[in-house]
C-alpha distance (Angstrom), angle and dihedral (degrees) to the residues before:
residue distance angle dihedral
X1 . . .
X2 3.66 . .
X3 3.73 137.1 .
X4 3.31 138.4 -153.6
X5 3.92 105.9 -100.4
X6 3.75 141.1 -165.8
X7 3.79 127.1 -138.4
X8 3.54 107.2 -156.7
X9 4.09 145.4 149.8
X10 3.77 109.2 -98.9
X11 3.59 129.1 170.7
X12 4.05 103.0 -80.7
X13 3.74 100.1 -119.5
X14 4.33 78.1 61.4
X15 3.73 102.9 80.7
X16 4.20 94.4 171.5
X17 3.71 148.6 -50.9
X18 3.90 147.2 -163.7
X19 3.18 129.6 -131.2
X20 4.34 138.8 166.2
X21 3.85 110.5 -104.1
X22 3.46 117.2 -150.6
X23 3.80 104.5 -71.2
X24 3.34 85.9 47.7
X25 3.95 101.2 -100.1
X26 3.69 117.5 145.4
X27 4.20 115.3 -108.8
X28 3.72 135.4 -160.0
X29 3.75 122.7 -144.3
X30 4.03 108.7 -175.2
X31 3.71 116.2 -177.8
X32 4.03 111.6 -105.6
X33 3.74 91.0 -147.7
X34 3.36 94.7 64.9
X35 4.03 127.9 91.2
X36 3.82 107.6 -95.6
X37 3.86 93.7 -118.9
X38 3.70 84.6 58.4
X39 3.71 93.6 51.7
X40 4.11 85.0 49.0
X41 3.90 91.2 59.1
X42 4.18 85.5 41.7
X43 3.60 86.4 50.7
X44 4.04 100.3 49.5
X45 3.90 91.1 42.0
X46 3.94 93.8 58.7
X47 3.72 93.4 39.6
X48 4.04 78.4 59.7
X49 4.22 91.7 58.4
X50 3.80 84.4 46.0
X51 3.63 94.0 54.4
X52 3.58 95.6 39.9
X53 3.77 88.0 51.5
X54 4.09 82.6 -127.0
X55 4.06 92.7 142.4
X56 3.85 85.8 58.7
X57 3.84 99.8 54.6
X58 4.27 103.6 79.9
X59 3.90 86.3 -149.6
X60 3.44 99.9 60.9
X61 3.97 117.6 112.5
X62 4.01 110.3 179.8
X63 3.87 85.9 -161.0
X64 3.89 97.4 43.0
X65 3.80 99.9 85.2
X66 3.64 94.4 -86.9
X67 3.58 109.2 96.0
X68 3.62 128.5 96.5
């Protein structure tokens, strides 16, 4: 499934995120100065936290240990 997505300058260290928008839908932000296989691999790793439902659990930490 798709979702709506943002291309966008971030800081280069910031590769992507997801977050909810106000209705609720999840949203995409890759970073525009990235290469656009980059922003492919971006893409297909937050589409995972969407599937696994990980931006709706307030515990989850991508970067503390529990992220596969």
């Amino acid at each position: 499934m798709e979702h709506r997505t943002i291309l966008t300058d971030l800081p280069t260290s910031v590769r992507g995120f997801v977050y909810q928008d106000d209705s609720g839908e999840p949203v995409i932000v890759l970073n525009a100065r990235l290469p656009r296989e980059q922003n492919r691999r971006t893409y297909d790793h937050e589409q995972k936290h969407i599937t696994r439902g990980d931006m709706y659990e307030p515990t989850y930490d991508e970067y503390g240990g529990n992220e596969t």
